[in-house]
C-alpha positions as CSV (number, residue, x, y, z in Angstrom):
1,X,-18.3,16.7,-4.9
2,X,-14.7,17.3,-5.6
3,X,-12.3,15.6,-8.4
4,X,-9.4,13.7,-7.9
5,X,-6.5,12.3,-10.2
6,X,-5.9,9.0,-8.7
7,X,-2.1,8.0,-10.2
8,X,-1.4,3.8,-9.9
9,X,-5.1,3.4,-9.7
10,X,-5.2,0.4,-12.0
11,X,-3.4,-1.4,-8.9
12,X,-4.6,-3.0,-5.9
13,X,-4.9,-0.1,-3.6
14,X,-5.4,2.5,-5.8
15,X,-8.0,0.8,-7.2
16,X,-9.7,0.3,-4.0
17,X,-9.3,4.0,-3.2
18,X,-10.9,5.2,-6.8
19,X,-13.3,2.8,-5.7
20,X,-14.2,4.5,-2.5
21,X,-14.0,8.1,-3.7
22,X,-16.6,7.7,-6.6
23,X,-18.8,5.7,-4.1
24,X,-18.3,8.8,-1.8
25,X,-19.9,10.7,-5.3
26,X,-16.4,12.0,-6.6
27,X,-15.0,12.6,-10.0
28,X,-12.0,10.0,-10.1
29,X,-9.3,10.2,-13.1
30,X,-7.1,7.5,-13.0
31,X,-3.6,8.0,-14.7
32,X,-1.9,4.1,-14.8
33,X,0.5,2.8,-17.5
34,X,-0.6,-0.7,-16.7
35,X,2.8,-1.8,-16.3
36,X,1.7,-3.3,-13.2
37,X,-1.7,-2.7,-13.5
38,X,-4.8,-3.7,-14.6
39,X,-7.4,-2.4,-16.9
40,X,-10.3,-4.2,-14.9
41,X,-8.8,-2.8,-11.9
42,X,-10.2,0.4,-12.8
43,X,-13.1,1.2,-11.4
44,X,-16.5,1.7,-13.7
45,X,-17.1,5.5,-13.2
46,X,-13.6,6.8,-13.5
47,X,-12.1,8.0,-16.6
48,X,-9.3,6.6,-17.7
49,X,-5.3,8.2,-18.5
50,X,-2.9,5.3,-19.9
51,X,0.4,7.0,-19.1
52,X,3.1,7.7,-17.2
53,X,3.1,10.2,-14.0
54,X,6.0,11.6,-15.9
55,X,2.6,12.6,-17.7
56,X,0.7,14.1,-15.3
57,X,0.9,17.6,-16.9
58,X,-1.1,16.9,-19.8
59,X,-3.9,15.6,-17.4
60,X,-4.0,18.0,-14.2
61,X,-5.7,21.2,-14.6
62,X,-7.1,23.9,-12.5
63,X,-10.2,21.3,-12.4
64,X,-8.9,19.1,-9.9
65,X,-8.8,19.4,-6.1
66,X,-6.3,16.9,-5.3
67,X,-4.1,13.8,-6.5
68,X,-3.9,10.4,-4.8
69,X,-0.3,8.9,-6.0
70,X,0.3,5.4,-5.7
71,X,1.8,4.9,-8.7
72,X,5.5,3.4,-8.1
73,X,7.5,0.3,-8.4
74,X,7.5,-1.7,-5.2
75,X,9.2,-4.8,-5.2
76,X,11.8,-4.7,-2.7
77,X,14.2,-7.6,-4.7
78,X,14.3,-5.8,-7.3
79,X,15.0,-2.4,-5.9
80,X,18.2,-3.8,-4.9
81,X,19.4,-5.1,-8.2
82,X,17.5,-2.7,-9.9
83,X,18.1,0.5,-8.0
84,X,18.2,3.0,-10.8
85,X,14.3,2.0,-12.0
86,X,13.5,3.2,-8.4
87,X,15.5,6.1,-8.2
88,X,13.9,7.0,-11.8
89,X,10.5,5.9,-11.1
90,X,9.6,6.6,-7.9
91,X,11.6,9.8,-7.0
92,X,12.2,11.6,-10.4
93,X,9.0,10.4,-11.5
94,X,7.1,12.0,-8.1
95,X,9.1,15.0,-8.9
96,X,7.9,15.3,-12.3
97,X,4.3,14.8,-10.8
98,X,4.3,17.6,-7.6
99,X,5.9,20.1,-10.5
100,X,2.8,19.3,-12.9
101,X,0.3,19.8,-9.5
102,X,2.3,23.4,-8.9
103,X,1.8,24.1,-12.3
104,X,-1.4,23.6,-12.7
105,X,-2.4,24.9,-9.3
106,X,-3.7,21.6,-7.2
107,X,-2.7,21.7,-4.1
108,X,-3.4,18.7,-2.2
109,X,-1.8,15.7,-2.0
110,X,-2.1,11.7,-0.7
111,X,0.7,9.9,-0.7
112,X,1.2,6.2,-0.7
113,X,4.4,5.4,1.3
114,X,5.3,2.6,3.4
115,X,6.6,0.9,6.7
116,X,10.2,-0.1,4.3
117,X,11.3,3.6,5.4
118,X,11.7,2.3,9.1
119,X,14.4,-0.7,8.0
120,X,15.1,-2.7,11.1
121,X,12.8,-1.6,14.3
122,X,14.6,-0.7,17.4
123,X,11.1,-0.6,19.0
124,X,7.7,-2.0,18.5
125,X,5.3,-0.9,18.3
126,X,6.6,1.4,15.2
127,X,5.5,5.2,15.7
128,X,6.4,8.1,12.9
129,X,8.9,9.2,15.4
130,X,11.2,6.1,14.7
131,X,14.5,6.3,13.1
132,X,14.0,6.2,9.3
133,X,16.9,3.6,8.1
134,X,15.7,1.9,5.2
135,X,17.6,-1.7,4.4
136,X,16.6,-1.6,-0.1
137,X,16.5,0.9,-2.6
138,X,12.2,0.4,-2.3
139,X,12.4,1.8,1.0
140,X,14.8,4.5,0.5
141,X,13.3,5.8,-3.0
142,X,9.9,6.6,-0.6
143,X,11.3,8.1,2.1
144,X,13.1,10.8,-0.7
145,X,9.9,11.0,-1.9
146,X,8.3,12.3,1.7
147,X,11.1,14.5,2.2
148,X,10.8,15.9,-1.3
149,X,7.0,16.6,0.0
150,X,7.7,18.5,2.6
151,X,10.1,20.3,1.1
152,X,6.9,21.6,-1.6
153,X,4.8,22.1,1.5
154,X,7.1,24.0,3.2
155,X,8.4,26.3,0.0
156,X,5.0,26.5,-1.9
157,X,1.9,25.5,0.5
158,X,1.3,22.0,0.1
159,X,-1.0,20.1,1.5
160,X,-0.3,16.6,1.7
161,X,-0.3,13.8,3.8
162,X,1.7,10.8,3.5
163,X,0.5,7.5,4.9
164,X,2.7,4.5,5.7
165,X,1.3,0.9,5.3
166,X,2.5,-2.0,6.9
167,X,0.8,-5.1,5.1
168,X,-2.1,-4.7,3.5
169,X,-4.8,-7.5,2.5
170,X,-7.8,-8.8,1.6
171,X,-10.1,-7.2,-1.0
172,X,-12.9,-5.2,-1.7
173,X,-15.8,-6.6,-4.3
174,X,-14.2,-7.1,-7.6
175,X,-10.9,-5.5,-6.5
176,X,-8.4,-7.3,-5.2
177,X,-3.8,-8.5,-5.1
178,X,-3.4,-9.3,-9.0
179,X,0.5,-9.4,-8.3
180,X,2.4,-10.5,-10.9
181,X,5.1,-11.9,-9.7
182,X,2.9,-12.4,-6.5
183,X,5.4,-11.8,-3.0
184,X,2.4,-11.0,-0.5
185,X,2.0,-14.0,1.9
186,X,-1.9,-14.1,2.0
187,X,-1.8,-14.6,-1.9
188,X,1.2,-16.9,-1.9
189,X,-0.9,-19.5,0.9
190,X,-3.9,-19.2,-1.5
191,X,-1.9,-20.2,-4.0
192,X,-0.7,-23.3,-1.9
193,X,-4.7,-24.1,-1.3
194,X,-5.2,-24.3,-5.1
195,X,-2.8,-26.6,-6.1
196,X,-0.9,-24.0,-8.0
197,X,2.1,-24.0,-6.1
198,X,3.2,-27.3,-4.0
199,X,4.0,-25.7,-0.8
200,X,4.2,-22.4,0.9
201,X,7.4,-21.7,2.2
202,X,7.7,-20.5,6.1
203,X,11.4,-18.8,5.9
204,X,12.6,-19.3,9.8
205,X,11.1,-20.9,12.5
206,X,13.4,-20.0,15.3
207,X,12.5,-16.1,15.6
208,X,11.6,-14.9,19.1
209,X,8.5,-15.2,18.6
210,X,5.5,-16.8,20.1
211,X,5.3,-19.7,17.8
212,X,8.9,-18.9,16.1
213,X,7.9,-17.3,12.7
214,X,7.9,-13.6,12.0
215,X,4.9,-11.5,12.8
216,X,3.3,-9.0,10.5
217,X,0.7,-6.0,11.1
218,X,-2.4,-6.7,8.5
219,X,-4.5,-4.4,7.6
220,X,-7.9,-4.7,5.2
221,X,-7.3,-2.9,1.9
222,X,-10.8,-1.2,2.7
223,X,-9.7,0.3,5.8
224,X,-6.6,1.5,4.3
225,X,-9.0,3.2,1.9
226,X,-11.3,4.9,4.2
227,X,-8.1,6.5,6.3
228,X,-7.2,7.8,2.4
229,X,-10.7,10.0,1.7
230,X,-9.7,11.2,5.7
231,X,-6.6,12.4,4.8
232,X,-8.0,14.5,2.2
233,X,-9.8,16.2,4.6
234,X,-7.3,16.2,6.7
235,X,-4.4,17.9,4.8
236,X,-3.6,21.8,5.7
237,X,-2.0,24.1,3.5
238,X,1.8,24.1,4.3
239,X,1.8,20.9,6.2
240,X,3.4,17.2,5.9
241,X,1.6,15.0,8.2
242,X,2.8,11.5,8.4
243,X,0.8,8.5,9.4
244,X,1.3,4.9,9.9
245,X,-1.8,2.7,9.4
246,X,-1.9,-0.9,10.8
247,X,-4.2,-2.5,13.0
248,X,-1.3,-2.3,16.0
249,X,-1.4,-5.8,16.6
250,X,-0.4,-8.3,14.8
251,X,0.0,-12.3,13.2
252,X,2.6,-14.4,12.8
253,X,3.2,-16.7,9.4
254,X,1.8,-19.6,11.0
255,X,-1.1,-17.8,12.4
256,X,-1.6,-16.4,8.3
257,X,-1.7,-20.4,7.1
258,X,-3.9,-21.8,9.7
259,X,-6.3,-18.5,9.2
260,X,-6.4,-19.2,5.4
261,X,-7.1,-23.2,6.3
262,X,-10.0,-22.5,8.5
263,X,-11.5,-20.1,5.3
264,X,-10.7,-22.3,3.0
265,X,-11.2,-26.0,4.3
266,X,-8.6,-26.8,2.8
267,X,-4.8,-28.0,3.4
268,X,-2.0,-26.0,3.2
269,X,1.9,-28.0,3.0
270,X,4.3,-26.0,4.7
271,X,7.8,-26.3,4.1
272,X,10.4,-24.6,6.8
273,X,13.1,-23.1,4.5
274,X,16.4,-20.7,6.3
275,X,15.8,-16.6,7.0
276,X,16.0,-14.6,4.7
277,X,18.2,-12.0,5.0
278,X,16.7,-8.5,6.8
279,X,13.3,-10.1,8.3
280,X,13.0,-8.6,11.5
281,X,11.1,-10.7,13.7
282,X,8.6,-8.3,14.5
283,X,6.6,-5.6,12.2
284,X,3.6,-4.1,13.9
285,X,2.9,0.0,13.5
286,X,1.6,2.1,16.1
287,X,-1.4,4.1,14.5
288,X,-2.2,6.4,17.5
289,X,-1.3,9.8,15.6
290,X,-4.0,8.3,12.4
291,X,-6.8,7.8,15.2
292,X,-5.7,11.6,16.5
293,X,-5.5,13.1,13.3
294,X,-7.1,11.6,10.8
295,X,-9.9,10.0,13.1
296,X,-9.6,6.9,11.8
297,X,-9.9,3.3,13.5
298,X,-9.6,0.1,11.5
299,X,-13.1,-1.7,10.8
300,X,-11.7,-4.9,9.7
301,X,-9.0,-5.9,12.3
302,X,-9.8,-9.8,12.1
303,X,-7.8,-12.2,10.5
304,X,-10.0,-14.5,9.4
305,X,-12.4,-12.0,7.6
306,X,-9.4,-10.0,5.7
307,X,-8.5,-13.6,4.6
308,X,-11.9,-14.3,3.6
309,X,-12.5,-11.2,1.8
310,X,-9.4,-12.3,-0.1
311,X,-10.6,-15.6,-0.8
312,X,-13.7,-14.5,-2.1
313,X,-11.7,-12.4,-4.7
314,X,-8.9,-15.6,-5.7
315,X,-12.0,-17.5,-6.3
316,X,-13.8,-15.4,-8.9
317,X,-10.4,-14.6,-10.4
318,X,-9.6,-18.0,-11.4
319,X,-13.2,-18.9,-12.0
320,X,-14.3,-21.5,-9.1
């Protein structure tokens, strides 16, 4: 049994991860100012930290074996009005955090990053070898943030591995999106279904593209939190390894609302609206060096069970 500080684990994947690690009979500390957060998000089992990972230092101690950081802001809009809450959050605040971890002697690190560090593909499938060009502040604030990792691994031993999602879905038993404002396109349909919003918009439907809306890599929230307990294993003193995780394939908007109609028997209206500005038409990450390194293949890949999972989850939330 080892013990793990689980920062942003009152969110939706951290809290899936803290999830996953006590079921995997680990101490789990959660550290989560709840400012996009949730209190029921945390998982019964851990202890919980309200606070920031500016923070961290009164919480780490020689007693822990590792840290799982999640905790950032991550809403692309805002990044680019906003830019100095990313910069402030996200890279000083990660700063603050690996200083605490030298401090107090924990050397292992997860890191949640994400596909925003590639900006615009030049070729898809994405591998970790891609040009990094991020197009927001979102994307740019995590890829300081891995370069400010391997600069600790390189200077003081680290050992961390950073893991970049492309979208993520579905749920896992009571844990599940509780965006606020929601932006993920799974949620948004559900939304649709329920009456609570008139239509779900489709933005373009002249990409080149199959059925001419853009396509995205999904992957199940639970898969993405089995590859993080195989990171932890994986991670060697003095090393940064980087891994995208995605299924490889993937679904375009249309393919999302017809998914979540044959789940939910229910109609979805769809209104075509212009492109939005920086949607490529095509997302989809290689994962070959995650099955190499990390030995891990996605359990979930279908479309139609990540919705359902998802569902499941909207349902009990708004109490139908």
């Amino acid at each position: 049994m080892s013990k793990y500080l689980v920062t942003g684990g009152a969110g939706y994947v951290g809290s899936v991860v803290a999830a996953h690690l006590l079921e995997a009979g680990h101490q789990v500390t959660v550290l989560d100012d709840l400012s996009t957060g949730f209190r029921e998000g945390v998982p019964a089992g851990a202890e919980f930290v309200e606070g920031r990972i500016q923070e961290a230092g009164k919480v780490l101690d020689g007693s822990f074996d590792g840290v799982l950081h999640f905790a950032a802001s991550s809403q692309v809009g805002e990044s680019v009005v906003d830019p100095e809450k990313y910069w402030r959050n996200n890279v000083a605040g990660s700063l603050e955090l690996i200083t605490a971890m030298r401090a107090a002697g924990v050397r292992k690190l997860v890191f949640s990053s994400t596909a925003a560090v590639y900006g615009e593909p030049e070729v898809v499938p994405i591998a970790e070898t891609a040009r990094t060009s991020p197009t927001n502040t979102y994307g740019a604030s995590k890829l300081a943030m891995d370069h400010m990792i391997t600069s600790e691994a390189v200077a003081h031993g680290l050992a961390a591995v950073s893991l970049r999602y492309f979208n993520v879905a579905g749920a896992y038993g009571a844990y599940g999106e509780r965006h606020d404002p929601e932006s993920h396109l799974i949620p948004l349909v559900f939304q649709a279904a329920l009456g609570q919003r008139p239509h779900i918009a489709v933005f373009g439907d002249d990409y080149p593209t199959p059925d001419g809306t853009c396509i995205r890599d999904y992957i199940h929230v639970a898969d993405l939190a089995d590859a993080h307990l195989l990171a932890l294993d994986a991670a060697k003193p003095g090393e940064h390894l980087i891994c995208n995780l995605g299924n490889g394939s993937g679904f375009s908007v249309r393919e999302v609302i017809e998914s979540v109609k044959r789940v939910t028997g229910r109609e979805i209206p769809v209104q075509v609206a212009a492109r939005r500005a920086g949607d490529p038409a095509v997302l989809v990450a290689s994962a070959e060096r995650a099955h190499e390194a990390l030995g891990w293949t996605p359990r979930r890949p279908n479309l139609d069970d990540i919705v359902a999972d998802a569902w499941k989850f909207t349902l009990e939330k708004n109490g139908k």
